[in-house]
N, CA, C and O atoms as a CHARMM CRD file, in Angstrom:
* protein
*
  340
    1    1 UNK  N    119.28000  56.91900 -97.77700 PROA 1      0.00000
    2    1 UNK  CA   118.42600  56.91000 -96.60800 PROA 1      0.00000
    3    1 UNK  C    116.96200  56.76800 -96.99700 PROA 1      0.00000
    4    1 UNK  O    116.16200  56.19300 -96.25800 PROA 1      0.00000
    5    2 UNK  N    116.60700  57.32600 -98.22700 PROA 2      0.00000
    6    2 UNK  CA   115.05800  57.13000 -98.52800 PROA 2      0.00000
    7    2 UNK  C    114.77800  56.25900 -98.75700 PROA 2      0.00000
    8    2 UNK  O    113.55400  56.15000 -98.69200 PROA 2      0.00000
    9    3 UNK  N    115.67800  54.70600 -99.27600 PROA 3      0.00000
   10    3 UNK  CA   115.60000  53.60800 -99.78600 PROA 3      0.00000
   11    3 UNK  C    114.93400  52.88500 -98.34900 PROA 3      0.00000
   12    3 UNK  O    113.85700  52.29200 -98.27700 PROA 3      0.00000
   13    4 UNK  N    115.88100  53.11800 -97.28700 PROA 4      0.00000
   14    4 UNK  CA   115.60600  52.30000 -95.74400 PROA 4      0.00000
   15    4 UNK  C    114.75700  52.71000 -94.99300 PROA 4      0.00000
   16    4 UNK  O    114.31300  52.06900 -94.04100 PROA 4      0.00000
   17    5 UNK  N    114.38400  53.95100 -95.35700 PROA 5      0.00000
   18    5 UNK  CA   113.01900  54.81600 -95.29400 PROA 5      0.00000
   19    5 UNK  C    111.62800  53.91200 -95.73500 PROA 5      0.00000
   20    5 UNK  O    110.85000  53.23100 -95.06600 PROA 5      0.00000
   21    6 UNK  N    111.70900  54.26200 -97.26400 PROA 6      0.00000
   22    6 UNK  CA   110.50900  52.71900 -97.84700 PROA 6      0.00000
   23    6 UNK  C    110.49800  51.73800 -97.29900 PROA 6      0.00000
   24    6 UNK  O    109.49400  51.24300 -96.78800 PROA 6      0.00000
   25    7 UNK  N    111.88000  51.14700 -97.29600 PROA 7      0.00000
   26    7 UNK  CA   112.08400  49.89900 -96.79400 PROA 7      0.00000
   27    7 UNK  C    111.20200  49.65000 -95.32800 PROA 7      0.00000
   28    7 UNK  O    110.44800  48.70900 -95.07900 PROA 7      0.00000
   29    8 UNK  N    111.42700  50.38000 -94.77800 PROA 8      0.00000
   30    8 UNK  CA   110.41400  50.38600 -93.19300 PROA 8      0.00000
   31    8 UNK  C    109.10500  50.54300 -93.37800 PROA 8      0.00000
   32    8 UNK  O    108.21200  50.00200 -92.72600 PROA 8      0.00000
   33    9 UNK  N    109.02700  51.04800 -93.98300 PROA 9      0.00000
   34    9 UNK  CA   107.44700  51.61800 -94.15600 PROA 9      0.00000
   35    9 UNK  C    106.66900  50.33900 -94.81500 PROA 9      0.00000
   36    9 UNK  O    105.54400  50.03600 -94.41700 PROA 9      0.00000
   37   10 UNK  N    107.40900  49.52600 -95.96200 PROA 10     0.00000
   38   10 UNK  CA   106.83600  48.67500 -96.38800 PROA 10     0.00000
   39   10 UNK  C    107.06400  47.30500 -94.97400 PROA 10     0.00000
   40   10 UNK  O    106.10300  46.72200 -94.47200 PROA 10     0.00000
   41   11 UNK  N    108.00500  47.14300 -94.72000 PROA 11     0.00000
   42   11 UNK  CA   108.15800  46.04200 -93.57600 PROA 11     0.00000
   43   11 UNK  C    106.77200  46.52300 -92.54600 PROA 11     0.00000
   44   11 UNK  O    105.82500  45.74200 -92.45600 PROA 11     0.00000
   45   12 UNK  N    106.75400  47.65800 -91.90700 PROA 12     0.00000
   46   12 UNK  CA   105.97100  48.23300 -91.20500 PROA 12     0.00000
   47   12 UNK  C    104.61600  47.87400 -91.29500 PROA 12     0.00000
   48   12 UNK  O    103.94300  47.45600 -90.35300 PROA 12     0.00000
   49   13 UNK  N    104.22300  48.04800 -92.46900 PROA 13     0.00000
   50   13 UNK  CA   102.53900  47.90700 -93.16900 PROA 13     0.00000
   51   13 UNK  C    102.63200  46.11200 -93.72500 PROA 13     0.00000
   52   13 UNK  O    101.61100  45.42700 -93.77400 PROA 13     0.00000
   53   14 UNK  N    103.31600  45.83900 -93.91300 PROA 14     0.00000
   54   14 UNK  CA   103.49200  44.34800 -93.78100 PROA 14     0.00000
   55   14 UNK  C    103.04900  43.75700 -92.71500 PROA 14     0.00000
   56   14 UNK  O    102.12500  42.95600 -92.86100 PROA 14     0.00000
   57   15 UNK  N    103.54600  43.98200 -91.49300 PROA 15     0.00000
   58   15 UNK  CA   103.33700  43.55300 -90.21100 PROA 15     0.00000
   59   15 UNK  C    102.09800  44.31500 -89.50400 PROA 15     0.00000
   60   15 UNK  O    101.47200  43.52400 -88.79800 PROA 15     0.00000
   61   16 UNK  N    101.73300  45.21100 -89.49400 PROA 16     0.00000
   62   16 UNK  CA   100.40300  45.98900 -89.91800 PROA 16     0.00000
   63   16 UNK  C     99.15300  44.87600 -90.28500 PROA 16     0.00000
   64   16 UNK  O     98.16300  44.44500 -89.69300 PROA 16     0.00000
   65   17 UNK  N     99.63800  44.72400 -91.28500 PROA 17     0.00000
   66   17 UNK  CA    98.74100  43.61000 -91.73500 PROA 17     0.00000
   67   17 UNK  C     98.57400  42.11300 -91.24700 PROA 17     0.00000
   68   17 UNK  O     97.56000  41.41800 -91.18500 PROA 17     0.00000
   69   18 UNK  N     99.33100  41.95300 -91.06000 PROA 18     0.00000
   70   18 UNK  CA    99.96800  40.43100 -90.56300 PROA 18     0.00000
   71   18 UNK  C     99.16200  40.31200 -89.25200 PROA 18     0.00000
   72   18 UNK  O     98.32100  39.41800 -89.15200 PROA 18     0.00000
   73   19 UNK  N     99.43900  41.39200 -87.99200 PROA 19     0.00000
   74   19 UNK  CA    98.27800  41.48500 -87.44800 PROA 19     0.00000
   75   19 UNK  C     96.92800  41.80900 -87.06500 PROA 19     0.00000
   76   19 UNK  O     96.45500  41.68100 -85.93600 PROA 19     0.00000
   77   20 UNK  N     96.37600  42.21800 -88.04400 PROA 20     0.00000
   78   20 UNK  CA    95.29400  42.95100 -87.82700 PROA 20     0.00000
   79   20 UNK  C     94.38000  41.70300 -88.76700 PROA 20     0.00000
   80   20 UNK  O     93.15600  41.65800 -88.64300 PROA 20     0.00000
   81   21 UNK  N     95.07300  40.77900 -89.64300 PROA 21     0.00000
   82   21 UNK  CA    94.84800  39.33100 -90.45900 PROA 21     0.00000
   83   21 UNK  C     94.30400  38.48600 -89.57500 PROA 21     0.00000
   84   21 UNK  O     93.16500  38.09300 -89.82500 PROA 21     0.00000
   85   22 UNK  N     95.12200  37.90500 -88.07500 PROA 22     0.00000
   86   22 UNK  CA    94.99000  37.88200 -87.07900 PROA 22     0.00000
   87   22 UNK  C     94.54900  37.87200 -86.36500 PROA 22     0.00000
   88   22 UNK  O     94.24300  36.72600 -86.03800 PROA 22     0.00000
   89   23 UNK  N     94.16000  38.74700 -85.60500 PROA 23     0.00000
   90   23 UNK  CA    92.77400  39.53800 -84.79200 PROA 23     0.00000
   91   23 UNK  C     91.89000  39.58600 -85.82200 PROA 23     0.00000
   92   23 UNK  O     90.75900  39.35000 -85.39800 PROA 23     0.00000
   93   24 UNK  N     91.90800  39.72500 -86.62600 PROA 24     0.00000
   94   24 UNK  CA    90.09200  39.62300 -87.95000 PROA 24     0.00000
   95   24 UNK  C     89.49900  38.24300 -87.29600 PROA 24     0.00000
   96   24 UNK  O     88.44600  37.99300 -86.70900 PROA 24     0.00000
   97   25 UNK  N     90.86300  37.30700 -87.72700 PROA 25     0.00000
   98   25 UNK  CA    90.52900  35.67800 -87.83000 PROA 25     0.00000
   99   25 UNK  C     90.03300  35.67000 -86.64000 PROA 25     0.00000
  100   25 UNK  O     88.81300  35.54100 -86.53600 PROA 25     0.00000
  101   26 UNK  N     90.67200  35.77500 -85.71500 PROA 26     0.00000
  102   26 UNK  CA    90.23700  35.34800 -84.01600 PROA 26     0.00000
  103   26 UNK  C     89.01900  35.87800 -83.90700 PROA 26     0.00000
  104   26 UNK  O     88.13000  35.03200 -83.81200 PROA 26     0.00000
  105   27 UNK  N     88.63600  37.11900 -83.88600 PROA 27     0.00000
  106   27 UNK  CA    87.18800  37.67300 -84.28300 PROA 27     0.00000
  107   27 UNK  C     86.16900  36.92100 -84.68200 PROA 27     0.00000
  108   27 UNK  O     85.09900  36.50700 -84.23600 PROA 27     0.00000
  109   28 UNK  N     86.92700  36.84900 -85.83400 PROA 28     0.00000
  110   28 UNK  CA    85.48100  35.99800 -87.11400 PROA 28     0.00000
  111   28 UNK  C     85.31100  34.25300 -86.49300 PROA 28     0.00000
  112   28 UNK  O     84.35700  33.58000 -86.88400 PROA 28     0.00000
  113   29 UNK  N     86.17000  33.76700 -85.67500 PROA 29     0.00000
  114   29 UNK  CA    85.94500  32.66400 -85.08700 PROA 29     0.00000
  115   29 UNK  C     85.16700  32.80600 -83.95100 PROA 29     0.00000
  116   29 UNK  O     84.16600  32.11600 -83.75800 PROA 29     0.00000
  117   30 UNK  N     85.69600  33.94100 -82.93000 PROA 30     0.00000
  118   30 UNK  CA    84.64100  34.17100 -81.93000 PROA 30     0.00000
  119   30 UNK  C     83.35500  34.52500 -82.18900 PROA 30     0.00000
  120   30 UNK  O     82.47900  34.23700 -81.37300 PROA 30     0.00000
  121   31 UNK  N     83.07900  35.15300 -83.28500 PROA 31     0.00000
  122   31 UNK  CA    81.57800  35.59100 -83.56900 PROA 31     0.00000
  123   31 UNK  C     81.41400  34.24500 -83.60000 PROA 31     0.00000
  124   31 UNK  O     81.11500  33.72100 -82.52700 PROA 31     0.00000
  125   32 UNK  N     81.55400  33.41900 -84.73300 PROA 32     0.00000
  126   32 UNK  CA    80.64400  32.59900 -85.56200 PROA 32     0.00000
  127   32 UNK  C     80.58700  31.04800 -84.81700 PROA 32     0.00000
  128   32 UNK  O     80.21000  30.04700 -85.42600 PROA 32     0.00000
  129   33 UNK  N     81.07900  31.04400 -83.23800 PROA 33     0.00000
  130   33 UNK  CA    81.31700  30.08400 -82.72400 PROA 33     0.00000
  131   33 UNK  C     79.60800  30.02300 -82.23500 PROA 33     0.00000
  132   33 UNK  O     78.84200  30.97400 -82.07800 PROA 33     0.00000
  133   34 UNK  N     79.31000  28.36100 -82.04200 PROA 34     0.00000
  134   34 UNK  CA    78.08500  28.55400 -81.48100 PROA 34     0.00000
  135   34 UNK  C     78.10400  27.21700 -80.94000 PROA 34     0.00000
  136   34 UNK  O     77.99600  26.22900 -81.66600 PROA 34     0.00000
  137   35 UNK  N     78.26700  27.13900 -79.42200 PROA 35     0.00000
  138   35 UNK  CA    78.27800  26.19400 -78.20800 PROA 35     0.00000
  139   35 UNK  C     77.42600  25.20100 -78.53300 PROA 35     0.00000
  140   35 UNK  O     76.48000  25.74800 -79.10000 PROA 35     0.00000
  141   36 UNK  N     77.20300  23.72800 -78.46600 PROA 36     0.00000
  142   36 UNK  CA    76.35400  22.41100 -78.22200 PROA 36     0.00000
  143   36 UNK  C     76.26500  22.36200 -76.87600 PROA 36     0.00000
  144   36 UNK  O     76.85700  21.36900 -76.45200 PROA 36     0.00000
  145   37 UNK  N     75.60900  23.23600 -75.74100 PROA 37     0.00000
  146   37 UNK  CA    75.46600  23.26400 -74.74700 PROA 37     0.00000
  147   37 UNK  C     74.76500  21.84900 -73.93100 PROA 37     0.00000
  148   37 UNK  O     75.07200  21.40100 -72.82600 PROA 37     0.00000
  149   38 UNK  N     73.78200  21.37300 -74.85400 PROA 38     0.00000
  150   38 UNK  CA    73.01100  20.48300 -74.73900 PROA 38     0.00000
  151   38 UNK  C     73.38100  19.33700 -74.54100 PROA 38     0.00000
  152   38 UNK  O     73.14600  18.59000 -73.59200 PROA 38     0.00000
  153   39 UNK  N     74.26400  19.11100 -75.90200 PROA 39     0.00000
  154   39 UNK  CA    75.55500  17.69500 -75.90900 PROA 39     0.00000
  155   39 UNK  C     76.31200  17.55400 -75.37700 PROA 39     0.00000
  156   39 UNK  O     76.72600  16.48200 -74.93700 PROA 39     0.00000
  157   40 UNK  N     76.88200  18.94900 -75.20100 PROA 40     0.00000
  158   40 UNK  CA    77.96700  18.69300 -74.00400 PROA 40     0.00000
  159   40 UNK  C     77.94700  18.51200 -72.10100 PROA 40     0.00000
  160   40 UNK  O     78.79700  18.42900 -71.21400 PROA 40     0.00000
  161   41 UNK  N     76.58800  18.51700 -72.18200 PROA 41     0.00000
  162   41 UNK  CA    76.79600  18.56100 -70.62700 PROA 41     0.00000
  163   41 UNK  C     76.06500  16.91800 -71.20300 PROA 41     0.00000
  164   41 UNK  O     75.21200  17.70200 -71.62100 PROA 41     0.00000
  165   42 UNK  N     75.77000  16.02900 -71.45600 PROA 42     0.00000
  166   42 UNK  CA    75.50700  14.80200 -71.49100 PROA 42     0.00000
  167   42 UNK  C     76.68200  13.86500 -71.30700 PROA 42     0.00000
  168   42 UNK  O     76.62700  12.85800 -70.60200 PROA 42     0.00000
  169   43 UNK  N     77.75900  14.26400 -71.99100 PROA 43     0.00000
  170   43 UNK  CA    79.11900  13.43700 -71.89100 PROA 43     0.00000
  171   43 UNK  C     80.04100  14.23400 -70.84100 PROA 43     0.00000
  172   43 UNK  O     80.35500  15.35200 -71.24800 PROA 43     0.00000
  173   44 UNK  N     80.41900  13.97100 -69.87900 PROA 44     0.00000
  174   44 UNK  CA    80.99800  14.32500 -69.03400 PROA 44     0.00000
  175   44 UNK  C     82.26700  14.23200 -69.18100 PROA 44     0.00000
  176   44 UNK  O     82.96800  15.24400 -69.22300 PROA 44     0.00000
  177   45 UNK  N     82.67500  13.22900 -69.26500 PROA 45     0.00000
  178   45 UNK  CA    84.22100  12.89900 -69.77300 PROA 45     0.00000
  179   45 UNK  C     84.78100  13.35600 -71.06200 PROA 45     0.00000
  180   45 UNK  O     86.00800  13.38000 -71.15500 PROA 45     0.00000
  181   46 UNK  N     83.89100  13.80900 -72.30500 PROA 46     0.00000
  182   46 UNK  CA    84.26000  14.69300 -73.11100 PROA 46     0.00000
  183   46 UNK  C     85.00900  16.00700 -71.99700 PROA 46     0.00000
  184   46 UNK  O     86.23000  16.11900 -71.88200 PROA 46     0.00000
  185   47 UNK  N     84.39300  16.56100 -71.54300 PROA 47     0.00000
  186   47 UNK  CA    84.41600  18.11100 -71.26000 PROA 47     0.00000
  187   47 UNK  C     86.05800  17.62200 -70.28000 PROA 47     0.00000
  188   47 UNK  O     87.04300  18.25900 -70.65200 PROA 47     0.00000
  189   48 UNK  N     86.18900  17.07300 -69.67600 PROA 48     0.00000
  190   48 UNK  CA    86.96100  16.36300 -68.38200 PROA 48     0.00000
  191   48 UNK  C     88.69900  16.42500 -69.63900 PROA 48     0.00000
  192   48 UNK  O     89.87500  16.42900 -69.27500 PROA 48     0.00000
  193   49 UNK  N     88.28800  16.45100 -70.67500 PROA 49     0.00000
  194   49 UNK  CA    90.00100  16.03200 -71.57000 PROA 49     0.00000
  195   49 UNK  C     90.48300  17.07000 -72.81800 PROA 49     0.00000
  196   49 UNK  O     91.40100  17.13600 -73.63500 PROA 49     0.00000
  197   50 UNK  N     89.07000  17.97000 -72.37800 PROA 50     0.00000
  198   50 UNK  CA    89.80200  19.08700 -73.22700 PROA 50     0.00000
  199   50 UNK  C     90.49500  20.49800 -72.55300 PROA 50     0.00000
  200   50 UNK  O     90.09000  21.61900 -72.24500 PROA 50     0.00000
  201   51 UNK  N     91.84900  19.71600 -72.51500 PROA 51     0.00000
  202   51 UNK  CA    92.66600  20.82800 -72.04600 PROA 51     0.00000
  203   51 UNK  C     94.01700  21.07400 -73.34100 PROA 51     0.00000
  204   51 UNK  O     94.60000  20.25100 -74.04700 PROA 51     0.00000
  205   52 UNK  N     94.10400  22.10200 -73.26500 PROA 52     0.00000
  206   52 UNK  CA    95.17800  22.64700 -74.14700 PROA 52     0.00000
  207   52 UNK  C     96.41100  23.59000 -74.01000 PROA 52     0.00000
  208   52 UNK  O     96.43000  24.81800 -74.08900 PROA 52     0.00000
  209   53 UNK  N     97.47000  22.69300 -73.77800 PROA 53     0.00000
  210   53 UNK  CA    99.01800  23.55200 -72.95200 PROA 53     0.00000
  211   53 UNK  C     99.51100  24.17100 -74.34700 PROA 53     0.00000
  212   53 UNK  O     99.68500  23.33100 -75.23000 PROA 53     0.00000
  213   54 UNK  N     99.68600  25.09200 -74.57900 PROA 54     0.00000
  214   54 UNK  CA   100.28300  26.24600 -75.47000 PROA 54     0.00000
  215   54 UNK  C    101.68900  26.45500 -75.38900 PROA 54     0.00000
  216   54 UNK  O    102.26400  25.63500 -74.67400 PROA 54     0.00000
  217   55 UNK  N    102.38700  27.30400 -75.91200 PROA 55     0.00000
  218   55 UNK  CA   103.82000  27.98400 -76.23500 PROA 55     0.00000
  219   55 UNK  C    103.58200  29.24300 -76.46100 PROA 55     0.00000
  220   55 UNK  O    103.02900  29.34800 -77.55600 PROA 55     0.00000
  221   56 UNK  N    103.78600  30.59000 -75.78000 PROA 56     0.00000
  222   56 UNK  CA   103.98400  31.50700 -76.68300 PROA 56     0.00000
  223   56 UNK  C    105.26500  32.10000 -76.97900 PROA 56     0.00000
  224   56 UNK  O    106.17300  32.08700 -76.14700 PROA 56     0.00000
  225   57 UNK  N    105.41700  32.75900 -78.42500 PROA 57     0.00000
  226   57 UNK  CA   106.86300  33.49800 -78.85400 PROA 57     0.00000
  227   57 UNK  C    106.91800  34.34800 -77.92400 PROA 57     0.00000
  228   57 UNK  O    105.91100  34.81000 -77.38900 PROA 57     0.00000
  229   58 UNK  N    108.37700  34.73100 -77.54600 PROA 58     0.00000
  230   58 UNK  CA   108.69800  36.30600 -77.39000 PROA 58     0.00000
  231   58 UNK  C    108.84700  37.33600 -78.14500 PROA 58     0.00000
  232   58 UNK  O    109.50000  37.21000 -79.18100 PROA 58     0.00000
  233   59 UNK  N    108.28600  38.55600 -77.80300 PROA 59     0.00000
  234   59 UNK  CA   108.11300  39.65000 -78.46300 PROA 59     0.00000
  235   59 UNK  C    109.20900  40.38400 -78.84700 PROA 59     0.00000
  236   59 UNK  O    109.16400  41.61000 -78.94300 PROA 59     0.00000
  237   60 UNK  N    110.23900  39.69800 -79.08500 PROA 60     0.00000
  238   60 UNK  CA   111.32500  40.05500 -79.28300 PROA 60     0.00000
  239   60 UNK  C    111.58800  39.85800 -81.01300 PROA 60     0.00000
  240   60 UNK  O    112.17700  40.50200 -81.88200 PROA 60     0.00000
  241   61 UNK  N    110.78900  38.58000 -80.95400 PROA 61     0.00000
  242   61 UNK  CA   110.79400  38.18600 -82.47900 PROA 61     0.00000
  243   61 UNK  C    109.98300  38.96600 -83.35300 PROA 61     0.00000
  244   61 UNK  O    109.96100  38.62200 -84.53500 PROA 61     0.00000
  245   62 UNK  N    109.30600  39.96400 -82.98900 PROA 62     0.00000
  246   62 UNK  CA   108.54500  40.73400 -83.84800 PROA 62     0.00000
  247   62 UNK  C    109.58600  41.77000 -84.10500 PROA 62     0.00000
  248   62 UNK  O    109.29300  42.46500 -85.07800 PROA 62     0.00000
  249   63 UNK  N    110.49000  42.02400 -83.64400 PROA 63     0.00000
  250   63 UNK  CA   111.40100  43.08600 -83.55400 PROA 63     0.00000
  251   63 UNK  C    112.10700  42.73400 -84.55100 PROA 63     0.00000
  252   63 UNK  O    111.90500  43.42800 -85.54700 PROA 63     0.00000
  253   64 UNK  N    112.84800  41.93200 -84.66500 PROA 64     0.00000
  254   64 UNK  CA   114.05900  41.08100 -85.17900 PROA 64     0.00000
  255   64 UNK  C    113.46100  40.90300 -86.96200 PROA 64     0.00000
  256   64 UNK  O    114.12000  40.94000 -88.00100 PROA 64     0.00000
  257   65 UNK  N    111.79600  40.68400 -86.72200 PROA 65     0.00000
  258   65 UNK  CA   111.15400  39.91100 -88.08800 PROA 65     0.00000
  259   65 UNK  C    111.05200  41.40900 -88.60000 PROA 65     0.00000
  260   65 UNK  O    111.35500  41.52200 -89.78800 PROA 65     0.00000
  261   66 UNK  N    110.64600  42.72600 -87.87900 PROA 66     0.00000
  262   66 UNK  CA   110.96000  44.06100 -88.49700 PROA 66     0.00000
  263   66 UNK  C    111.99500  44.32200 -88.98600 PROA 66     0.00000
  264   66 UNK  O    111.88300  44.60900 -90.17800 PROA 66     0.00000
  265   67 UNK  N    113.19600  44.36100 -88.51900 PROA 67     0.00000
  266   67 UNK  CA   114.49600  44.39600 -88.83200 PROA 67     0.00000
  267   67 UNK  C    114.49700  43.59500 -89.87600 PROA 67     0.00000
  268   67 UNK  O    114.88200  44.03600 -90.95900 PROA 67     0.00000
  269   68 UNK  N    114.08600  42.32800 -89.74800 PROA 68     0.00000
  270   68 UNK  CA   115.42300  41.66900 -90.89900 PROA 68     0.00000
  271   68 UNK  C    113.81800  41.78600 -92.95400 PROA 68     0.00000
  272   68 UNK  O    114.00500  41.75700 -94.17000 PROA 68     0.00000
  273   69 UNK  N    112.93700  41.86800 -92.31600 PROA 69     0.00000
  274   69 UNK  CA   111.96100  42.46500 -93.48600 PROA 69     0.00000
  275   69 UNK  C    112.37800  43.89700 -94.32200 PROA 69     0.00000
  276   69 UNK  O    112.28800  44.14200 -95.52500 PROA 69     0.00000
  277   70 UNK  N    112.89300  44.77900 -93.14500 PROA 70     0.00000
  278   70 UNK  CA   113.28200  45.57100 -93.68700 PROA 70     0.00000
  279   70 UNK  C    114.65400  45.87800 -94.56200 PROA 70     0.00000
  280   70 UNK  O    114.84800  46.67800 -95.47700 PROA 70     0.00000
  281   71 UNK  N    115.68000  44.75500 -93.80600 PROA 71     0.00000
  282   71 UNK  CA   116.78900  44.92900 -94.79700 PROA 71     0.00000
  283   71 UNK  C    116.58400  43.95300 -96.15500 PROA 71     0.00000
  284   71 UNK  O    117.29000  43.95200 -97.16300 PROA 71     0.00000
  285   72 UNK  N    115.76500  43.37900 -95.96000 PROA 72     0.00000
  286   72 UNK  CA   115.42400  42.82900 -97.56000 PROA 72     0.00000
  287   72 UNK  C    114.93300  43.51700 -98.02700 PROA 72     0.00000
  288   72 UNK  O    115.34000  43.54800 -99.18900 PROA 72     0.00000
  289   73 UNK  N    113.74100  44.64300 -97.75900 PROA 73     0.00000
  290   73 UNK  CA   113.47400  45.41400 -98.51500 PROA 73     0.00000
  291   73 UNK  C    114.07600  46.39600 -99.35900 PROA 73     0.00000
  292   73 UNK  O    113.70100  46.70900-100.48900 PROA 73     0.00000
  293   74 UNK  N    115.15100  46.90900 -98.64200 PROA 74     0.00000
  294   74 UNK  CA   116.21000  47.81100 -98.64900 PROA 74     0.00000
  295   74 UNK  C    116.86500  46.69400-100.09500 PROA 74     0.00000
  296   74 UNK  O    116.91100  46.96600-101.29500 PROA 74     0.00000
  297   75 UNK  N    117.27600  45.48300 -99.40300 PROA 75     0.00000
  298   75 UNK  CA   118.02500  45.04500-100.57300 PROA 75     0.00000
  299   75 UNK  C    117.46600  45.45200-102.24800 PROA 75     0.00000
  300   75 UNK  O    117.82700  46.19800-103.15900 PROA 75     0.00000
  301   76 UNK  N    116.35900  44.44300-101.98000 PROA 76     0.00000
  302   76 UNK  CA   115.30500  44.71700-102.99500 PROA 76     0.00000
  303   76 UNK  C    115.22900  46.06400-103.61300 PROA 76     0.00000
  304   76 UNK  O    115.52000  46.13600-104.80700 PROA 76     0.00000
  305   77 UNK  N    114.90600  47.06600-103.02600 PROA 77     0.00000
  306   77 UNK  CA   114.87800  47.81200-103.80000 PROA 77     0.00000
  307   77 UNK  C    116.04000  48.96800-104.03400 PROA 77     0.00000
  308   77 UNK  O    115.85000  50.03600-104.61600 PROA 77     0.00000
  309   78 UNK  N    117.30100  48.51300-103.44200 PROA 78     0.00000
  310   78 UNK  CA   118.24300  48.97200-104.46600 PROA 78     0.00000
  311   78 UNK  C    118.33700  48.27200-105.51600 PROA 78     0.00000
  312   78 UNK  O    118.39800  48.84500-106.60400 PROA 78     0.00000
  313   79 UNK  N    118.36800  47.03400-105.43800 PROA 79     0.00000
  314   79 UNK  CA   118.57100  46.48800-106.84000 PROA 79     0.00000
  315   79 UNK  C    117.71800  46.76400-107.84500 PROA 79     0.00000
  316   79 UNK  O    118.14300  46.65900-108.99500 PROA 79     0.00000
  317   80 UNK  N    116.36000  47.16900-107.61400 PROA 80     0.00000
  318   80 UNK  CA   115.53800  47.33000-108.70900 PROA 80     0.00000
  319   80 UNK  C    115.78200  49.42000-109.00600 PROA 80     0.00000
  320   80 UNK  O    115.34000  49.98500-110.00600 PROA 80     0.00000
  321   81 UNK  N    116.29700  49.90600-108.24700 PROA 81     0.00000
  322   81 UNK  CA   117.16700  51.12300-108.34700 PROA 81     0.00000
  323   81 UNK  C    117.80500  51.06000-109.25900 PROA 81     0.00000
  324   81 UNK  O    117.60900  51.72900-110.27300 PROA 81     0.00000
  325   82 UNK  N    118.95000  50.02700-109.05900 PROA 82     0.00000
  326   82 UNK  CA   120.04700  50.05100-109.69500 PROA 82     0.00000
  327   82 UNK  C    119.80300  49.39400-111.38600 PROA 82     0.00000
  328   82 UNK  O    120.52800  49.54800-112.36900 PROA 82     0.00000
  329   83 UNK  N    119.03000  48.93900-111.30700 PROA 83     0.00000
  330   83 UNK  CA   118.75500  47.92100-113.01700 PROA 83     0.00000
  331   83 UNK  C    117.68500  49.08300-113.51900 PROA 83     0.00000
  332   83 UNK  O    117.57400  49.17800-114.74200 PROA 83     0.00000
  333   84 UNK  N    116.87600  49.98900-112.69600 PROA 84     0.00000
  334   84 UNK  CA   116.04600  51.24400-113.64800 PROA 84     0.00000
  335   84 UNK  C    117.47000  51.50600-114.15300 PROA 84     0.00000
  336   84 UNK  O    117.78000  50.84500-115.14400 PROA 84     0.00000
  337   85 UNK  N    118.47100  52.41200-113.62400 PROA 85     0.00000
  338   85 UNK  CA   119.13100  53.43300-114.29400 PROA 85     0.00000
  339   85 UNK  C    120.52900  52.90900-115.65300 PROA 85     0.00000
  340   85 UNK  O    121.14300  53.77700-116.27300 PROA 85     0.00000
């Protein structure tokens, strides 16, 4: 049980990271963005074609990517268990 124990904890702080990597980036793009207000209202038809249709995942897959991180971990480190002793 302590093995699937780690095992979570490392999947856990994995994904921990994964988003908080993430939100930094999105951050550090929103700060450092800085509008051509000037240029852009000159071209009209620029502004008129930037549209952008998206996809998002379901949050289901964060679940599933916990789960299955963690049984590799688990794998992983029985085997490196098992080759210490």
């Amino acid at each position: 049980m302590k093995t699937m124990w780690q095992a979570f904890m490392f999947s856990a702080i994995a994904h921990m990271m994964y988003f908080a990597a993430t939100l930094g980036w999105g951050y550090w793009k929103t700060t450092m963005y800085q509008p051509d207000v000037v240029n852009a209202w000159e071209s009209v038809g620029q502004l008129q074609n930037e549209v952008v249709f998206s996809q998002t995942g379901s949050p289901i897959v964060y679940v599933w990517s916990l789960i299955g991180v963690t049984m590799i971990g688990a794998i992983v480190l029985h085997v490196y268990k098992a080759a210490r002793q």
